[in-house]
C-alpha positions in Angstrom: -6.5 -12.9 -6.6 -7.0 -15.7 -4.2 -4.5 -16.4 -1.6 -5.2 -20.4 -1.7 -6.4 -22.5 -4.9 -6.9 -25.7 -5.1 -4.1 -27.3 -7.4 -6.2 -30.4 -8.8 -9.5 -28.6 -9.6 -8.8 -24.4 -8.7 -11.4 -24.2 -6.5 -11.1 -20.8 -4.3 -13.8 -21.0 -2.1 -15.1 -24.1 -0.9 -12.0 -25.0 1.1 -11.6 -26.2 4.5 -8.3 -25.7 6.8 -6.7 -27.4 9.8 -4.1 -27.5 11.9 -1.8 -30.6 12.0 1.1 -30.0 13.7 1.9 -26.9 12.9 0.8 -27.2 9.2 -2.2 -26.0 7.3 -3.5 -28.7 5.9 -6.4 -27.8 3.3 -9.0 -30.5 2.0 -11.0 -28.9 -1.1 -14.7 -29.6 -0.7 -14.9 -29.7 -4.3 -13.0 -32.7 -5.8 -11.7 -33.8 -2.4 -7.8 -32.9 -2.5 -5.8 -32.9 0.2 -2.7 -30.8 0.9 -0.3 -28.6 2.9 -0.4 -25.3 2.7 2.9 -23.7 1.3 3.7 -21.0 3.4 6.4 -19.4 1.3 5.4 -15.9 0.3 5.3 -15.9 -3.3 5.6 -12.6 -6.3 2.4 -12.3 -7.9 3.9 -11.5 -10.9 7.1 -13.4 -11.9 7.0 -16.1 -8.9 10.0 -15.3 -7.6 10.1 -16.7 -3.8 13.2 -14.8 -2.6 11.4 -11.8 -1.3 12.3 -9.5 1.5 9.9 -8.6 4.5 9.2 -4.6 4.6 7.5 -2.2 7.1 4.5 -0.3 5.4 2.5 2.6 7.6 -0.9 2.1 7.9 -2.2 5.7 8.2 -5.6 6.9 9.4 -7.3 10.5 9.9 -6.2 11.2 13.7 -7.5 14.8 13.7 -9.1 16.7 11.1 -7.3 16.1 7.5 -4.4 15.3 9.9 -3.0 11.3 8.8 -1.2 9.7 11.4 0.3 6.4 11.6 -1.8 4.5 13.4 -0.6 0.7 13.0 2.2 -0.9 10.4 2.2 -4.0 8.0 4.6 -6.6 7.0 4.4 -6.6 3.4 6.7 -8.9 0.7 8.8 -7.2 -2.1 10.3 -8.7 -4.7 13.9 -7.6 -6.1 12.6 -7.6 -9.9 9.2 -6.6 -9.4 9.6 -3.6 -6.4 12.9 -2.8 -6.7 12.0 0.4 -6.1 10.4 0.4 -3.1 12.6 -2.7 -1.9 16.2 0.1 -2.7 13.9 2.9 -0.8 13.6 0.3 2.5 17.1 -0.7 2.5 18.5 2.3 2.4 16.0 4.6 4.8 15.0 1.7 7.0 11.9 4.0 7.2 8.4 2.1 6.9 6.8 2.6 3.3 4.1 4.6 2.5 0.3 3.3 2.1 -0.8 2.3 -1.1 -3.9 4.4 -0.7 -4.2 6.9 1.2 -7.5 7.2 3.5 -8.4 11.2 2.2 -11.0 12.2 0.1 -9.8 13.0 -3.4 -11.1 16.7 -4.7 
């Protein structure tokens, strides 16, 4: 899923961004549109725009088959959608585990 469509023609590609004052400004090369880019992070599925912010570990192989946290992620959750992961971050304050993990599956 694209992060930016056009909203006159839903063009996904052919999309050129600027800076204007500390607004994204996007003109679509296809039919010409102009517009400011909303940055309010949206839920993909119901379109809910209340989300909370969450830690995620971004694991890597450090050693061996040994993972280690090597970075972390902001990542959106929404309180219909994720509740369950959004309940496990409130009430841990631990970051979330990877989606994927990097390991080869046997």
């Amino acid at each position: 899923m694209p992060l930016v469509v056009c909203p006159t023609c839903d063009e996904d590609e052919d999309l050129d961004g600027r800076d204007v004052d500390g607004t994204i400004e996007i003109t679509c090369g296809g039919c010409g549109t102009v517009w400011a880019r909303d940055l309010t992070p949206r839920c993909d599925i119901c379109g809910r725009t209340d989300l909370r912010d969450a830690l995620q570990a971004i694991l890597d192989k450090s050693r061996g088959t040994q993972l280690s946290i090597q970075g972390m992620k902001v990542v959106w959750l929404c309180p219909d959608c994720d509740a369950e992961k959004l309940r496990r971050w409130l009430d841990s304050n631990v970051p979330l585990p990877p989606d994927d993990l990097p390991v080869d599956p046997r």
